[in-house]
KEKE-3310 file (N, C-alpha, C; in steps of 0.2 Angstrom, whole numbers, plus 5000, padded with zeros to 4 digits):
npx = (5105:5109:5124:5134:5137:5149:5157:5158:5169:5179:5172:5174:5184:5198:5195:5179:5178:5180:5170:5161:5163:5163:5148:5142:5143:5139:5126:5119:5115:5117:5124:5137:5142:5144:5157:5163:5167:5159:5143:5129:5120:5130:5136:5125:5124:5141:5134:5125:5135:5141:5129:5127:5140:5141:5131:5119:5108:5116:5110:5096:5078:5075:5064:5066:5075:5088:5096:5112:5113:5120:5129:5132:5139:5149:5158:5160:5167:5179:5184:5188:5200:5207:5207:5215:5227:5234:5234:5244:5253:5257:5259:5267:5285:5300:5310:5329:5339:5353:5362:5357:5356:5359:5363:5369:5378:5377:5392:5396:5412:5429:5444:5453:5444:5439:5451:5454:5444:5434:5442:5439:5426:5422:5428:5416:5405:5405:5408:5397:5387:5389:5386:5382:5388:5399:5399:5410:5406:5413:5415:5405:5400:5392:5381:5376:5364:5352:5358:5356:5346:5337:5346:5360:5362:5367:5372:5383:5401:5412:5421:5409:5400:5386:5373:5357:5341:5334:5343:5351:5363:5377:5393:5407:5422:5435:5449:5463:5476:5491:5506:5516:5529:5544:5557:5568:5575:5567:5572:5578:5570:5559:5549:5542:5546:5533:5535:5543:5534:5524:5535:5536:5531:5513:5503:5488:5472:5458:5444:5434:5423:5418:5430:5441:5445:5432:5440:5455:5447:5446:5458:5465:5454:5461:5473:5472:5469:5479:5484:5488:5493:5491:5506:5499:5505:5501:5485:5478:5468:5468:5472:5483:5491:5494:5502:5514:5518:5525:5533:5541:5543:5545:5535:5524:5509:5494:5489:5476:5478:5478:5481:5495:5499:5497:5508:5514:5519:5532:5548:5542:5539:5531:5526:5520:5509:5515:5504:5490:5475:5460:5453:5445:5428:5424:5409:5391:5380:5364:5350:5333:5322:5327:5327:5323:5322:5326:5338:5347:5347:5351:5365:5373:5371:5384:5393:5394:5400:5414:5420:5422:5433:5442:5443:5450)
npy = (4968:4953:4943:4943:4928:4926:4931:4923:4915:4914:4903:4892:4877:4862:4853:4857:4854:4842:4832:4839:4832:4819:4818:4819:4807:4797:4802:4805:4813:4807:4796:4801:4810:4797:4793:4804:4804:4813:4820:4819:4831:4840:4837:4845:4856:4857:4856:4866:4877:4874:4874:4890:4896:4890:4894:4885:4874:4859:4845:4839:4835:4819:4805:4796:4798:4807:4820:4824:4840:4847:4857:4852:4840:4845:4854:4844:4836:4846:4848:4835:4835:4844:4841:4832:4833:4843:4836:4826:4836:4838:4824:4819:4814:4824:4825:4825:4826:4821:4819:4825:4838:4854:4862:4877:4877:4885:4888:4893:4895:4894:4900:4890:4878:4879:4874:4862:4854:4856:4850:4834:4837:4839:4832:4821:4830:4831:4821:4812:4824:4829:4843:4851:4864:4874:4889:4896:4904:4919:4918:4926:4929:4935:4936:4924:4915:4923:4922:4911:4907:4917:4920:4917:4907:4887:4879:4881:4877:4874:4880:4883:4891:4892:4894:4898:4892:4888:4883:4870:4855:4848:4837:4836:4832:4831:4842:4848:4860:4867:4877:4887:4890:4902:4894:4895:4900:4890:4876:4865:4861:4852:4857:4873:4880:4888:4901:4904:4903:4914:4925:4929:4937:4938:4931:4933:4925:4937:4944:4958:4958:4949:4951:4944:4926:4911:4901:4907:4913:4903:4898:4910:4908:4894:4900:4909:4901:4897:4909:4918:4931:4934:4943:4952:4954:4956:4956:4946:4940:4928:4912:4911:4922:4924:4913:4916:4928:4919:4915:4924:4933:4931:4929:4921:4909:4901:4885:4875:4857:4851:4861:4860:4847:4847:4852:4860:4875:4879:4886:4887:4880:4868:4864:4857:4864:4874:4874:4865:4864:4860:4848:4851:4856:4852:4857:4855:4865:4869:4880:4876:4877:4872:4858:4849:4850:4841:4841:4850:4841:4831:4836:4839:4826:4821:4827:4824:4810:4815:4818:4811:4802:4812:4809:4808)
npz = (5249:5239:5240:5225:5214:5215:5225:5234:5232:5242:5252:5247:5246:5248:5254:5252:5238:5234:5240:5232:5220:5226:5229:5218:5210:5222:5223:5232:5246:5262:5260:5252:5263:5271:5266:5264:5278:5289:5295:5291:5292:5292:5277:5270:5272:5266:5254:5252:5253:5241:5231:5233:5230:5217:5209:5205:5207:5207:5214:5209:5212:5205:5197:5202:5213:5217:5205:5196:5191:5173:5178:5188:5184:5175:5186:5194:5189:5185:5198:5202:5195:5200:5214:5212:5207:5217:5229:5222:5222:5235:5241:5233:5229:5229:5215:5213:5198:5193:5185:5172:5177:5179:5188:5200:5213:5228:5239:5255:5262:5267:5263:5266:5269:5256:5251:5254:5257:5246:5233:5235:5235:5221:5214:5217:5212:5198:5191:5196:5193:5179:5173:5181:5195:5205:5215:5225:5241:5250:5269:5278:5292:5301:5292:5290:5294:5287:5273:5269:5275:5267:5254:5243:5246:5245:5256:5269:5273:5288:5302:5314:5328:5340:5332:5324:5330:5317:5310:5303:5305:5304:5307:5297:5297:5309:5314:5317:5326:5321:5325:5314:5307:5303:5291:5289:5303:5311:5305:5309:5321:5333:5340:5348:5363:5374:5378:5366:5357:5362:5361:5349:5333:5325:5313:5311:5304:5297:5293:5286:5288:5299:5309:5319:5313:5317:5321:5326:5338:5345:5346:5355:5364:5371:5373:5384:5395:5400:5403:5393:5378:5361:5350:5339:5324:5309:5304:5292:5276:5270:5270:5264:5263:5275:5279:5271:5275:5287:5281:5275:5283:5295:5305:5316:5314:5318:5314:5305:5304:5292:5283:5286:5281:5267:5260:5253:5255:5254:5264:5278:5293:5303:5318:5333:5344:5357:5368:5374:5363:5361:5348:5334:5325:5309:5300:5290:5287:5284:5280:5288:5276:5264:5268:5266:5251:5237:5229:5237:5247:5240:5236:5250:5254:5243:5250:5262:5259:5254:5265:5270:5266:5270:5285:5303)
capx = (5106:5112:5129:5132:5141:5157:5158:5157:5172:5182:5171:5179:5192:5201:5188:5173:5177:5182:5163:5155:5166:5159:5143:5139:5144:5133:5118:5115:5118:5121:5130:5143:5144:5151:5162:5168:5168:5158:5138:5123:5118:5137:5137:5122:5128:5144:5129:5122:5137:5141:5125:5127:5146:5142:5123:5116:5107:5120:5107:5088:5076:5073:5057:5069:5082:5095:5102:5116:5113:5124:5133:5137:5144:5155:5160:5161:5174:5186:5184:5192:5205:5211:5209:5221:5233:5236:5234:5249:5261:5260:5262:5274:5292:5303:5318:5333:5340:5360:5366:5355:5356:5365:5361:5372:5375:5382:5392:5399:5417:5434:5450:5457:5439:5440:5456:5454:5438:5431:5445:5436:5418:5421:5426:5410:5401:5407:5408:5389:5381:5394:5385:5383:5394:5399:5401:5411:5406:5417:5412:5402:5395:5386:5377:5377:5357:5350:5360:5355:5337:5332:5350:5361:5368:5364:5376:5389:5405:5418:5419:5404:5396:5379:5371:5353:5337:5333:5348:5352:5371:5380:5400:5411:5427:5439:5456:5469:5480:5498:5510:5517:5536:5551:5559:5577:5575:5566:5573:5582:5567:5553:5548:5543:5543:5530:5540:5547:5530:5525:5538:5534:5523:5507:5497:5479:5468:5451:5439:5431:5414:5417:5435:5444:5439:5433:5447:5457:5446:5447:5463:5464:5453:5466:5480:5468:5467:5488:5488:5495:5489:5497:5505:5495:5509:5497:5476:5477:5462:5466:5478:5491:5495:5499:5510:5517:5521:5526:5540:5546:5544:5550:5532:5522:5503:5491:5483:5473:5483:5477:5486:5501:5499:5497:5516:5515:5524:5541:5549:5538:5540:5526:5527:5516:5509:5516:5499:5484:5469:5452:5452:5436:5424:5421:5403:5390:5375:5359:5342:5328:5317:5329:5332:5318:5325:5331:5344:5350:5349:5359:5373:5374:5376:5391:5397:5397:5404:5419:5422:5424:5440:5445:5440:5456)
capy = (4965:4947:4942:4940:4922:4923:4936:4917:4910:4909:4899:4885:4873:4858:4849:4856:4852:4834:4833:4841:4823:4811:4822:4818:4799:4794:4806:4807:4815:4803:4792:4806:4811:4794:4794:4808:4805:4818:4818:4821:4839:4843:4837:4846:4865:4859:4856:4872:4882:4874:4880:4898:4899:4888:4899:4880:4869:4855:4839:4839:4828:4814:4800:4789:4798:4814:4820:4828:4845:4847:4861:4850:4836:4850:4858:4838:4834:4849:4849:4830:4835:4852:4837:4827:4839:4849:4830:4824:4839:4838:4820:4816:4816:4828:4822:4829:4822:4824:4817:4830:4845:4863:4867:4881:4876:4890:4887:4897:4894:4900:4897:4884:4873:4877:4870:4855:4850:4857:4844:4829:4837:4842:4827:4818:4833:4831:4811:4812:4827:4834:4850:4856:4869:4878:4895:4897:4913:4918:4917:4933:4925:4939:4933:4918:4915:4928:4922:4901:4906:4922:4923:4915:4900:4883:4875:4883:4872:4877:4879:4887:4890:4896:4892:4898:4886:4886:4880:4863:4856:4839:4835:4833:4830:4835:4843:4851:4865:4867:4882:4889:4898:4901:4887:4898:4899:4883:4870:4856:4858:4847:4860:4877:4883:4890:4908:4906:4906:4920:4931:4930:4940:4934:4935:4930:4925:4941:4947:4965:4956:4946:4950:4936:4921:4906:4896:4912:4914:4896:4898:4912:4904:4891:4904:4912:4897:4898:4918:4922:4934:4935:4951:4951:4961:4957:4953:4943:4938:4922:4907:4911:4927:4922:4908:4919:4931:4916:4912:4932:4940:4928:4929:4914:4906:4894:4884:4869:4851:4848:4864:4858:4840:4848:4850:4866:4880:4880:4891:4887:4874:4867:4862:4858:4871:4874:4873:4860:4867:4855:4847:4857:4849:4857:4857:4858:4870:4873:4881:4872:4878:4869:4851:4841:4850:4836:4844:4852:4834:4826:4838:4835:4820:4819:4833:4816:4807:4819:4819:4803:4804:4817:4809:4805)
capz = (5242:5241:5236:5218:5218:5212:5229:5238:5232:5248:5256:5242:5249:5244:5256:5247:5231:5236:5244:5226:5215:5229:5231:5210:5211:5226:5220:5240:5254:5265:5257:5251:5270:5273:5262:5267:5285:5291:5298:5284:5292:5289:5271:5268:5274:5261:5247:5252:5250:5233:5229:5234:5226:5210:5208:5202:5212:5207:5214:5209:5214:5199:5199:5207:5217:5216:5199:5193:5184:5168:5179:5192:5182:5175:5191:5198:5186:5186:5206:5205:5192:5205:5221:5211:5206:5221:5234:5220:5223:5240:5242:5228:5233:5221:5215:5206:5191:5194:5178:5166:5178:5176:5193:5200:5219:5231:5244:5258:5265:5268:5257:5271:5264:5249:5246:5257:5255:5237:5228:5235:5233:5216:5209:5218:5210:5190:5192:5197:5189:5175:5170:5187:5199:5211:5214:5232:5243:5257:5275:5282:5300:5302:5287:5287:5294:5282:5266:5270:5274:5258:5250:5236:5248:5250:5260:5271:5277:5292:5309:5316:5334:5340:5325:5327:5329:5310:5304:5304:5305:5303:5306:5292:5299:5312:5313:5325:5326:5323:5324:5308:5311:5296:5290:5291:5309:5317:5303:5314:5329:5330:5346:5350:5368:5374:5379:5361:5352:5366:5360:5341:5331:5324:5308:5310:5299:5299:5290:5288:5292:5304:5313:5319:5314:5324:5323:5330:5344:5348:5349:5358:5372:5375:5378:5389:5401:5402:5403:5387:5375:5354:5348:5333:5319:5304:5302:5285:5273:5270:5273:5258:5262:5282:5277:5267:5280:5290:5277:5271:5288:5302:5309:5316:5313:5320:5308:5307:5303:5285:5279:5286:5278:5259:5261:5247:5259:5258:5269:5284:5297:5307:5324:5336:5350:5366:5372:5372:5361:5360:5340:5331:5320:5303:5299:5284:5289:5279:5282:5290:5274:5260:5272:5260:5244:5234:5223:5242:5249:5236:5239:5256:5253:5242:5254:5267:5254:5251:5269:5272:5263:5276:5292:5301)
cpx = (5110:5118:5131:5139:5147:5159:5159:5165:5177:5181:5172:5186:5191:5194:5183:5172:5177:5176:5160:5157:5160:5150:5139:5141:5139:5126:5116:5119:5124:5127:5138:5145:5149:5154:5167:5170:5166:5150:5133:5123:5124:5136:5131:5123:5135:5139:5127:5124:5141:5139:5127:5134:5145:5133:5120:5115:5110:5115:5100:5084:5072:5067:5061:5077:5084:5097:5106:5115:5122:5130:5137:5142:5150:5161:5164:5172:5181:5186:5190:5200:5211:5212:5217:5228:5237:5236:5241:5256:5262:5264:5267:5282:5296:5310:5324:5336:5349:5362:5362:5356:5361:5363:5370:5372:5382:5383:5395:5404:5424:5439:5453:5451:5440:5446:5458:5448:5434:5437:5441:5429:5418:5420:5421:5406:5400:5408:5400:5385:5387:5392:5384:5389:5392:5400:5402:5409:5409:5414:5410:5398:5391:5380:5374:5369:5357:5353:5359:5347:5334:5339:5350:5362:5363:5367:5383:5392:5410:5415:5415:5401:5391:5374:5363:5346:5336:5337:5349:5361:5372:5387:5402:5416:5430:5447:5458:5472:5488:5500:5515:5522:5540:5554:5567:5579:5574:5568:5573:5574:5561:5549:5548:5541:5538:5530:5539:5538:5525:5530:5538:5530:5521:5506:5493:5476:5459:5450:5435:5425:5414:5422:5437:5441:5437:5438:5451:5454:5446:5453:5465:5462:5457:5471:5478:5469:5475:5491:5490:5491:5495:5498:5504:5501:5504:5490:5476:5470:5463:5473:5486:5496:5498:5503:5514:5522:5526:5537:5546:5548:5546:5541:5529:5513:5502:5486:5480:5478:5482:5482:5494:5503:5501:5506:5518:5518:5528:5542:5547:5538:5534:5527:5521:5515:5511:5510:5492:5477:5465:5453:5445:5434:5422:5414:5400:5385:5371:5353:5336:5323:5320:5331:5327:5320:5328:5336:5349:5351:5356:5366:5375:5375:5380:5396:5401:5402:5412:5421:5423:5430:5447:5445:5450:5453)
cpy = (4959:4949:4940:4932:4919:4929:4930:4912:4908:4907:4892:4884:4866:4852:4848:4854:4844:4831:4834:4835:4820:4813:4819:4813:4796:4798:4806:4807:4810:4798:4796:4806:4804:4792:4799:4808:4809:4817:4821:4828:4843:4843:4843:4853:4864:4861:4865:4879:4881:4877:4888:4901:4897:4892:4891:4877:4862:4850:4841:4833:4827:4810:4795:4790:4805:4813:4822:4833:4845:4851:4856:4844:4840:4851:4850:4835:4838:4848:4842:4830:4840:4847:4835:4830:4841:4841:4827:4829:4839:4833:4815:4819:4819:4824:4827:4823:4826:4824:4822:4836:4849:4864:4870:4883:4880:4887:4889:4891:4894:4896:4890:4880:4872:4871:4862:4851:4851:4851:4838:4828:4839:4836:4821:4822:4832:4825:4810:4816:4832:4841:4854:4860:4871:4885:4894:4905:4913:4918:4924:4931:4930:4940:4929:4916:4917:4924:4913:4903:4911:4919:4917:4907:4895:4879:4882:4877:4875:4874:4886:4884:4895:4899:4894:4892:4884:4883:4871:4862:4849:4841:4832:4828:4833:4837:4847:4859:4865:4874:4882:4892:4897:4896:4888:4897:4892:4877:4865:4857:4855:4849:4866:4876:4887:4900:4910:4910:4913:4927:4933:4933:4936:4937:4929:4929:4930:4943:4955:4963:4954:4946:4947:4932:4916:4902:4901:4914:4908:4896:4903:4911:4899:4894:4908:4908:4898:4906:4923:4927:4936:4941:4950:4957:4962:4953:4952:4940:4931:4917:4908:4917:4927:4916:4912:4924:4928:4915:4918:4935:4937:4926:4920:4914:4904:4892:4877:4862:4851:4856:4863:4850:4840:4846:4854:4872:4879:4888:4892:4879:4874:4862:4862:4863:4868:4872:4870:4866:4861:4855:4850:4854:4853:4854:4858:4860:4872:4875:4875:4872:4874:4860:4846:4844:4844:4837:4846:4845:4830:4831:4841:4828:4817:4824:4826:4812:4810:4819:4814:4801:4810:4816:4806:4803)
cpz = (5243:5236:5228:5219:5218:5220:5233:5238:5238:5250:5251:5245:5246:5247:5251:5241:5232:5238:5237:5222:5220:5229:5224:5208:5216:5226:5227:5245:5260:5264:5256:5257:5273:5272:5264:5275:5291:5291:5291:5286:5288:5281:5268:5267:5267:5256:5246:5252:5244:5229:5227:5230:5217:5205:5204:5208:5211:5207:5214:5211:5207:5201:5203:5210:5216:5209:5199:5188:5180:5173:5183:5188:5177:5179:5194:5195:5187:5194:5207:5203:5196:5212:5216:5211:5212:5227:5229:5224:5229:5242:5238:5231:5226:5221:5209:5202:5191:5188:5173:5171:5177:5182:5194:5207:5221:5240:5248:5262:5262:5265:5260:5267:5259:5245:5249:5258:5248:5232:5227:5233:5226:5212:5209:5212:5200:5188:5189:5192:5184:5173:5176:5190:5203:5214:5224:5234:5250:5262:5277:5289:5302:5298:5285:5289:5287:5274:5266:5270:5269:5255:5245:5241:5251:5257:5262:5274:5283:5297:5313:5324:5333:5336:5328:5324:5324:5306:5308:5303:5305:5304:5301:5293:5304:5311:5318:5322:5326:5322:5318:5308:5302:5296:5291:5298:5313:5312:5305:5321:5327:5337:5348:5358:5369:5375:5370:5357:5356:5363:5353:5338:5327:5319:5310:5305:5301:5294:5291:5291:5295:5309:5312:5318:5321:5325:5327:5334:5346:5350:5353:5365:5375:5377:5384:5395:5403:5403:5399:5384:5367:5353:5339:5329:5314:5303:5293:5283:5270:5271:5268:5260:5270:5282:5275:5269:5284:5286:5277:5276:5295:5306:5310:5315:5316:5314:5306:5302:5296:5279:5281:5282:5269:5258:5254:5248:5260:5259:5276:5286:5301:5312:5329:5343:5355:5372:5371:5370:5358:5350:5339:5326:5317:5300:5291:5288:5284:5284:5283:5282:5266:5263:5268:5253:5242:5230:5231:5246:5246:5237:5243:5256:5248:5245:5260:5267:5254:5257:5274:5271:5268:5285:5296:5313)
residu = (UNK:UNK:UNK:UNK:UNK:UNK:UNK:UNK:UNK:UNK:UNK:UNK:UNK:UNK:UNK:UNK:UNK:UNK:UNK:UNK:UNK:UNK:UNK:UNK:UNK:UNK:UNK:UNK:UNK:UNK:UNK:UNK:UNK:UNK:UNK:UNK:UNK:UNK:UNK:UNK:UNK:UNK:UNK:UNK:UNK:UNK:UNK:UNK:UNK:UNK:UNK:UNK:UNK:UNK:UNK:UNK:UNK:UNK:UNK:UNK:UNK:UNK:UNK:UNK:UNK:UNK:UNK:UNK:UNK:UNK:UNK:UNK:UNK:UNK:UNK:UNK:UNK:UNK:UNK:UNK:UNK:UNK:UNK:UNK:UNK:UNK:UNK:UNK:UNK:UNK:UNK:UNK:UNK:UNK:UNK:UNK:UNK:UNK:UNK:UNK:UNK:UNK:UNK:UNK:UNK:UNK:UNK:UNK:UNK:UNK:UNK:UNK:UNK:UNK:UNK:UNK:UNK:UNK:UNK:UNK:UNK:UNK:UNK:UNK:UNK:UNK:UNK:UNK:UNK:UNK:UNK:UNK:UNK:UNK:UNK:UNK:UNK:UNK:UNK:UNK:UNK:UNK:UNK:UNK:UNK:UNK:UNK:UNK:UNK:UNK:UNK:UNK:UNK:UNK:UNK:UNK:UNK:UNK:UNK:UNK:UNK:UNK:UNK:UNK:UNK:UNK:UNK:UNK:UNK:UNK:UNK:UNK:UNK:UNK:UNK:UNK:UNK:UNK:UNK:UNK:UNK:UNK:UNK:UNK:UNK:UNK:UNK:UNK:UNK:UNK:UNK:UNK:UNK:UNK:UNK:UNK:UNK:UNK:UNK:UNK:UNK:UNK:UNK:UNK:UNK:UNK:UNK:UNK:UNK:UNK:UNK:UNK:UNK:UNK:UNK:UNK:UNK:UNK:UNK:UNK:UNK:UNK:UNK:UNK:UNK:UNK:UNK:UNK:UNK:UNK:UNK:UNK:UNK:UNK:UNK:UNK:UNK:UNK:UNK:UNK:UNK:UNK:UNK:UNK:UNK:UNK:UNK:UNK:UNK:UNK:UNK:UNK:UNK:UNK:UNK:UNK:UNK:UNK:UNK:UNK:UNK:UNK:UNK:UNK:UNK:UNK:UNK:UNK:UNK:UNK:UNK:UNK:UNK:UNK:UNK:UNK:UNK:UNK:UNK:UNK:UNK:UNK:UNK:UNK:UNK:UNK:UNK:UNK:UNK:UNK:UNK:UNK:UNK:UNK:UNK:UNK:UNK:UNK:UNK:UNK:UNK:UNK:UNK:UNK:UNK:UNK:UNK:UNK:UNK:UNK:UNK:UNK)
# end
């Protein structure tokens, strides 16, 4: 039993349709074929599976040439209006529209970012597109793929290693490390020894999902090279509450230079380390499948912007 010929439609492509417009303009064969760029037999097998999908013979032969059946000049037409369509969306460039949007742009990273780099991106962000936002999410590194290429997040900012091939990455800025002691204790020095911050207890900055962070294993691999190892008293969730320790309970910190610059801890002195640790470059990191987004481009580039203001 032959095919009924809506049973045909897969063998329709953008191609063939593009071949039934030029096919119902040049009333022949050949012609359509060079047009199209492809050999007469070729053109003729398309004709022959218009045919068989549209059940009309499309071109008839007239007393002086090819026609166009009524179908085809139907079929010709919407064929050109579904080329155009669908050859625009691909080659048109998208764009956002910062000043009207309400976008709702999510961004992963850690209280230290927030609070030194969201001031300068916000007021790029309210400058530029006033109805938009930001909803910050904390840092999950063991999430961090997965919640960039399905989740809620465009952009993540920190200090990230081993980032896998999908993601893309740029430099923001850099920053350092200094040690973080009581203010009642090292007031007048402008120098811990290396013994001293050895004998001190530690809070670190860690997370349930992730442990220690990266910056606390960074720092840890330089004590490594010198033999040391911290006695960690308390694993804290984020920077307020291990300064905080730092000031009430005698302990010490390491923490990167820009929290010690704010100059909003009293109580807490900061000194440089006894021991050389390599500066860290704090990163933005998207998805390979958001890097032509125009809404995700543009805010990367006032993330650049914002962090221009931060380079030192």
């Amino acid at each position: 039993m032959p095919k009924h010929p809506r049973q045909e439609h897969r063998q329709l492509d953008l191609f063939s349709l593009g071949c039934l417009a030029v096919l119902v303009k040049e009333l022949n064969v050949s012609a359509a074929a060079k047009r199209m760029g492809i050999s007469q037999p070729a053109m003729s097998q398309v004709l022959a599976r218009l045919r068989l999908v549209s059940g009309d013979p499309l071109l008839v032969r007239g007393a002086n040439g090819m026609l166009a059946t009524a179908r085809a000049m139907e079929l010709a037409e919407a064929a050109e209006q579904a080329v155009g369509l669908i050859e625009g969306a691909f080659w048109k460039q998208s764009k956002f529209n910062a000043a009207d949007s309400t976008r709702l742009f999510a961004i992963m990273a850690s209280d230290y970012m927030q609070d030194v780099f969201f001031p300068p991106l916000m007021q790029r962000l309210l400058k530029l597109s006033p109805r938009s936002s930001i909803r910050a999410i904390l840092p999950d590194l063991g999430r961090l793929h997965q919640d960039l290429e399905t989740g809620p997040v465009d952009l993540a900012v920190g200090f990230f290693t081993n980032l896998a091939p999908t993601l893309r990455s740029v430099g923001l800025f850099r920053d350092s490390l200094w040690c973080a002691v009581p203010q009642a204790k090292y007031g007048r020095r402008k120098t811990i020894e290396f013994e001293e911050y050895m004998a001190l207890n530690h809070v670190v900055f860690f997370t349930e999902q992730n442990g220690s962070s990266t910056m606390e294993r960074h720092t840890d691999h330089a004590l490594s090279l010198r033999g040391g190892e911290r006695r960690i008293a308390l694993h804290a969730q984020n920077m307020t509450t291990m300064l905080n320790a730092v000031a009430r309970h005698g302990f010490a910190a390491t923490v990167p230079t820009r929290i010690v610059t704010n100059g909003r801890h009293p109580g807490v002195k900061f000194l440089p380390l006894p021991f050389p640790v390599p500066d860290f470059v704090l990163s933005m990191v998207w998805h390979e499948r958001h890097h032509r987004d125009a809404a995700n481009a543009w805010l990367r580039g006032i993330a650049r912007e914002a962090a221009r203001t931060l380079r030192i």
